[in-house]
C-alpha positions in Angstrom: -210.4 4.8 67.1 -206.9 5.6 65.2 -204.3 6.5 68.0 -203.9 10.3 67.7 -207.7 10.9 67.4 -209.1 10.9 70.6 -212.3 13.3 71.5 -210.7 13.5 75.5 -207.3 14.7 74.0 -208.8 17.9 72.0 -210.8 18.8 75.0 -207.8 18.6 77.2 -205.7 20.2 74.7 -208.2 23.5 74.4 -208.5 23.6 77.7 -205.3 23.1 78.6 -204.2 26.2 75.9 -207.3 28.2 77.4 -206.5 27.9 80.8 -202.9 27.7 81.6 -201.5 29.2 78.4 -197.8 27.9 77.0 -196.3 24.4 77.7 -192.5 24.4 78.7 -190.4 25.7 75.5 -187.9 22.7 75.6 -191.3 20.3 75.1 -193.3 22.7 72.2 -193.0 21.6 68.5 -193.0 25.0 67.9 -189.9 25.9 70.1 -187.9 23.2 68.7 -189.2 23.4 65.0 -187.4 27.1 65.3 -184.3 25.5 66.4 -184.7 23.1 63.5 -185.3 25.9 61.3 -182.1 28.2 62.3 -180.0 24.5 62.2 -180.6 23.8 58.6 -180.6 27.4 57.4 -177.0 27.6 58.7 -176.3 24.3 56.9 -177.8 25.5 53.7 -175.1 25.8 50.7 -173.6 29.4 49.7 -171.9 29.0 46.9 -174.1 27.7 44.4 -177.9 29.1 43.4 -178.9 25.9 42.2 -177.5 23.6 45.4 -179.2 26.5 47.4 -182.6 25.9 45.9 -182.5 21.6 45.8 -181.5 22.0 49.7 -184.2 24.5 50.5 -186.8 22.5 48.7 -185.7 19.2 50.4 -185.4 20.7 53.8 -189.1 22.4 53.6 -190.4 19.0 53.0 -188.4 17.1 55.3 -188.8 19.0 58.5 -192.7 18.3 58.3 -192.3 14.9 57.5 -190.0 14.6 60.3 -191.9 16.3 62.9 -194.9 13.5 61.5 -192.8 10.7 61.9 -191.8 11.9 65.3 -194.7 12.8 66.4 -196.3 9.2 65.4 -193.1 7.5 67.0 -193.4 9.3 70.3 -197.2 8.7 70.3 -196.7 5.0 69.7 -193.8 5.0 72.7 -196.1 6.5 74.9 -198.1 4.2 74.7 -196.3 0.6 75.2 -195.6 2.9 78.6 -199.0 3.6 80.1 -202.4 4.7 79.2 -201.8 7.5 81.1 -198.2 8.7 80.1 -200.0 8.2 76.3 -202.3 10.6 77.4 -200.1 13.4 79.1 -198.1 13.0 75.6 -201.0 13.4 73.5 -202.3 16.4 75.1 -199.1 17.8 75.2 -198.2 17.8 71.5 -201.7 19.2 70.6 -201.5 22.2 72.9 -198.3 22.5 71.1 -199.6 23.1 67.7 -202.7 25.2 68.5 -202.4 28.4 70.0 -206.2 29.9 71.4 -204.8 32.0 73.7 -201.4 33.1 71.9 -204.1 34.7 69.2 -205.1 37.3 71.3 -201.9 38.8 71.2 -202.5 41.0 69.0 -205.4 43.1 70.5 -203.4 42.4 73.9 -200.7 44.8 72.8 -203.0 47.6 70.9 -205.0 47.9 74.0 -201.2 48.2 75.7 -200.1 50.8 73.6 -203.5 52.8 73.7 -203.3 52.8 78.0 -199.4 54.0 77.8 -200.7 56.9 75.4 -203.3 57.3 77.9 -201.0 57.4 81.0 -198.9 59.9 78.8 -201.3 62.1 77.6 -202.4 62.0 81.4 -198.9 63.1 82.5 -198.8 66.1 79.8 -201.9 67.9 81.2 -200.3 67.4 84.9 -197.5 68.9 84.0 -199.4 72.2 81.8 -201.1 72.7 84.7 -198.8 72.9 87.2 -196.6 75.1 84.6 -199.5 77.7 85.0 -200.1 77.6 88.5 -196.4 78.4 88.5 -195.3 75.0 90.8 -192.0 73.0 89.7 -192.6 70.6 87.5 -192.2 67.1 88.7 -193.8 65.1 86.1 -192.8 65.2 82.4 -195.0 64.8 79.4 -194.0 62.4 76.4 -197.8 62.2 75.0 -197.8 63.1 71.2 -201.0 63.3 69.4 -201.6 60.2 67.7 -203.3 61.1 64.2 -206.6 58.9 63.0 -204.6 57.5 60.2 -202.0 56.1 62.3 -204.7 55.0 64.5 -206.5 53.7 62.1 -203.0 51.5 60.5 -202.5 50.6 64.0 -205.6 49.1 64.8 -205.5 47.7 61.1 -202.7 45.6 61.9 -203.7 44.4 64.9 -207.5 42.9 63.4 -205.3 41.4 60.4 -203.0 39.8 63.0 -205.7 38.4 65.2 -207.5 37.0 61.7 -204.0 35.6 60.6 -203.4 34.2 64.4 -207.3 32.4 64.0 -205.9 30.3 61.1 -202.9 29.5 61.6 -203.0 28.9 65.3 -206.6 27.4 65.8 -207.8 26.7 62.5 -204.8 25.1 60.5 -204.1 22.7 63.8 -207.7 21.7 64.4 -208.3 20.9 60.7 -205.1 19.0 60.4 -205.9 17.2 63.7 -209.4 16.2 62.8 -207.6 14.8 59.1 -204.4 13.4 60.3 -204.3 13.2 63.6 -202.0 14.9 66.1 -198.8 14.2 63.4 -201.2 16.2 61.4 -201.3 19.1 64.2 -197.6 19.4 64.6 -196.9 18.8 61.4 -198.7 21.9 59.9 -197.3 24.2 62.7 -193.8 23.1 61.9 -194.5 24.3 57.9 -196.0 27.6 59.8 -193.1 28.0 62.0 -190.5 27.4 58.6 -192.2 29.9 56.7 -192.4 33.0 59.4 -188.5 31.9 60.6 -187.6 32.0 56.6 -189.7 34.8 55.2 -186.9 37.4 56.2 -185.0 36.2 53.3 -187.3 38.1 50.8 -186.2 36.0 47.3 -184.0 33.8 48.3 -184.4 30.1 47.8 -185.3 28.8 51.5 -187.7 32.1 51.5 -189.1 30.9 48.1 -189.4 26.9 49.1 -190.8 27.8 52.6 -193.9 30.2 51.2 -194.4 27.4 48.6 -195.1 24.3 50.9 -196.7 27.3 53.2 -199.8 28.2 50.8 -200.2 24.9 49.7 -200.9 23.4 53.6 -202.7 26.7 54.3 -205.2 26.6 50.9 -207.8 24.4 53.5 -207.2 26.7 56.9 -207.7 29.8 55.1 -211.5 29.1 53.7 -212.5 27.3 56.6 -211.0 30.3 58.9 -213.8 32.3 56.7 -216.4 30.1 57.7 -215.7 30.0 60.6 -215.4 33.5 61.4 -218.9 34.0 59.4 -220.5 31.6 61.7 -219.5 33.9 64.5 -220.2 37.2 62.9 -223.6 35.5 62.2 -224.0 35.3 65.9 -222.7 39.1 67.2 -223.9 41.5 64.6 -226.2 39.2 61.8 -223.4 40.0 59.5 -222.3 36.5 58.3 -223.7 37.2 55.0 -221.3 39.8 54.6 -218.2 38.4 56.1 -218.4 35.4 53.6 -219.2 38.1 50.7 -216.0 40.1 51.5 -213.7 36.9 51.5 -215.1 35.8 48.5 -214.2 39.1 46.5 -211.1 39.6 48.2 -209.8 36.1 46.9 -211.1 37.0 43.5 -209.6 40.3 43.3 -206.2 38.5 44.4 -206.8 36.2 41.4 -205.6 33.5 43.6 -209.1 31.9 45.1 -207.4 29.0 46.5 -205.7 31.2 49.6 -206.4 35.0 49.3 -206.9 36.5 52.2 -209.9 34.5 53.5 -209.5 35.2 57.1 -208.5 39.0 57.0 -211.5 39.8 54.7 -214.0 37.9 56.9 -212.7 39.7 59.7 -213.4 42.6 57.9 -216.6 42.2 56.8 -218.1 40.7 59.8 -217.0 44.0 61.8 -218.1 46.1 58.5 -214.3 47.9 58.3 -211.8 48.5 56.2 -208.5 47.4 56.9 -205.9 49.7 55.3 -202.8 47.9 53.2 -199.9 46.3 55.3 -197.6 44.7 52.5 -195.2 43.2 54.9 -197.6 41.1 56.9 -199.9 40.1 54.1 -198.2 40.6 50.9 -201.5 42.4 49.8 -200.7 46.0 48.3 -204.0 47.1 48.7 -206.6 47.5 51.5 -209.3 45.1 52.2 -213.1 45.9 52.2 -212.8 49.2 50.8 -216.2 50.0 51.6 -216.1 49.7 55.0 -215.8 52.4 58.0 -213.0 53.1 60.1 -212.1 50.6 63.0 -213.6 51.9 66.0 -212.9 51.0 69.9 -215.7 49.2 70.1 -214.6 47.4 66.9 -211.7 45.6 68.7 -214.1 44.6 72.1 -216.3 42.9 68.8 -213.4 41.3 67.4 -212.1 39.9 69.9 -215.9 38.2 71.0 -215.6 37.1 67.2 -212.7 35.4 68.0 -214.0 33.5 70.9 -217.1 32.5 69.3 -215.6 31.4 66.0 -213.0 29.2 67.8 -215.8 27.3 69.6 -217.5 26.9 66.1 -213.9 25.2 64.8 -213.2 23.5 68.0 -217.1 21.9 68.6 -216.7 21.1 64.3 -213.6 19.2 65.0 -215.2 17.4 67.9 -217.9 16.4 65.6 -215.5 15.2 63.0 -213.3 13.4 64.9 -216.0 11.5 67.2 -217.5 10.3 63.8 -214.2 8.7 62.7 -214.4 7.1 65.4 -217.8 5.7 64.8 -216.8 4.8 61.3 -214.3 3.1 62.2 -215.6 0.6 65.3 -218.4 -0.1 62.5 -215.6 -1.4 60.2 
């Protein structure tokens, strides 16, 4: 089996995310493809538009191929070491690129900011009541009504986040790993990481170049991230039909079917809700599966077992992929 393909180091590598979380920042590609990043931005010419736009377009290249190159050369040191220091590495730089755990974020911090409105709203009534039965007042209330539209955007961004999170932190890595190899892995995390540490720019050349070499790694990711996540919805709510349907409209209503909003509209359709418009997370001026309901409480506890379940689809797919490149190959 090619070096870098290894069934034991995915398994160790999901587990490893699942368990335990983060590796150390000075060892994760990510971690040091945003120092990369900020290092060549600060280099990047200021005086000339056209100088501006060569370097940006060299530099969005080159820091992938770079991060493949060393990625391959530390694999291949690794291993004139020891098996098992080949090993440790291996599983290292995959954890590295995919992120199982780190997608959760999202629904992590809506639940936060629902049980601090909660503790307020708690701390409001204490003090009213006290107020009346004419006692000092010795808590004070901050709670202010949320309205169900800003409930509704809130919870909005937080599915959109979780679906973006799915491909570009599970799916992406595991695609690129089951094609390429670990290089493959960091690789497309380090184009990731260059596009979300340039966007900021708006028009600006290293904005422009970034988002470029961006949708063109994440054209694969973002349909598989709709199959994925209609496999799952399949599974909790027999709405896989439907999840696939939404992405498929979405992408043709974006006139871009290649990469438009796969994952966010299977999300979408899977729960059956609408997510409003958030143009500076997806670029997308409108909102997606218009003829869905508002997202409910129990919508999030349903997205977040999607989740789960569509991740072991792409995981136990890449398993199968990989373990048959290996049987392909031995049969050479």
């Amino acid at each position: 089996m090619p070096r870098g393909h290894e069934p034991g180091t995915l398994l160790w590598a999901v587990g490893w995310d699942v368990v335990l979380g983060d590796i150390p920042e000075e060892a994760d590609p990510v971690s040091v493809a945003t120092r990369a990043a900020d290092a060549l931005e600060a280099r990047a010419p200021q005086n000339s538009y056209v100088a501006r736009t060569v370097y940006a377009m060299g530099a969005a290249f080159a820091l992938p191929y770079a991060a493949w190159l060393g990625s391959k050369w530390v694999l291949g040191a690794a291993g004139l070491i020891h098996r098992a220091v080949y090993r440790e590495t291996a599983t290292a730089l995959l954890k590295g690129a995919i992120s199982i755990r780190g997608g959760m974020n999202a629904l992590r911090d809506l639940e936060h900011q629902d049980e601090q409105e909660g503790e307020d709203a708690l701390s409001d009534d204490v003090t009213r009541l006290m107020r009346e039965a004419g006692m000092s007042e010795s808590v004070t209330g901050t709670a202010q009504e949320v309205s169900p539209e800003a409930l509704q955007q809130r919870r909005s961004h937080a599915l959109r986040k979780l679906s973006n999170d799915f491909r570009d932190g599970v799916v992406g890595p595991l695609l690129y790993f089951a094609i390429f190899g670990i290089p493959g892995a960091v690789a497309y995390r380090v184009v990731k990481t260059l596009a979300a540490r340039w966007r900021r720019h708006g028009n600006d050349p290293l904005a422009v170049a970034a988002r470029r070499v961006d949708s063109a790694a994440s054209i694969a990711p973002s349909v598989a991230s709709s199959l994925f996540l209609s496999a799952g919805a399949q599974l909790t709510s027999q709405r896989g039909q439907e999840a696939w349907e939404t992405s498929r409209l979405e992408a043709s209503a974006r006139g871009n079917v290649l990469e438009g909003g796969w994952a966010e509209a299977a999300m979408a359709g899977g729960l059956g809700v609408k997510l409003d418009a958030e143009p500076d997370v997806t670029g997308w001026e409108a909102a997606t599966n218009l003829e869905g309901r508002n997202i409910e409480n129990e919508d999030i506890e349903q997205a977040r077992q999607l989740f789960w379940i569509a991740t072991a689809w792409a995981v136990a797919a890449t398993l199968a992929a990989v373990i048959l490149r290996g049987f392909l190959s031995r049969r050479r």
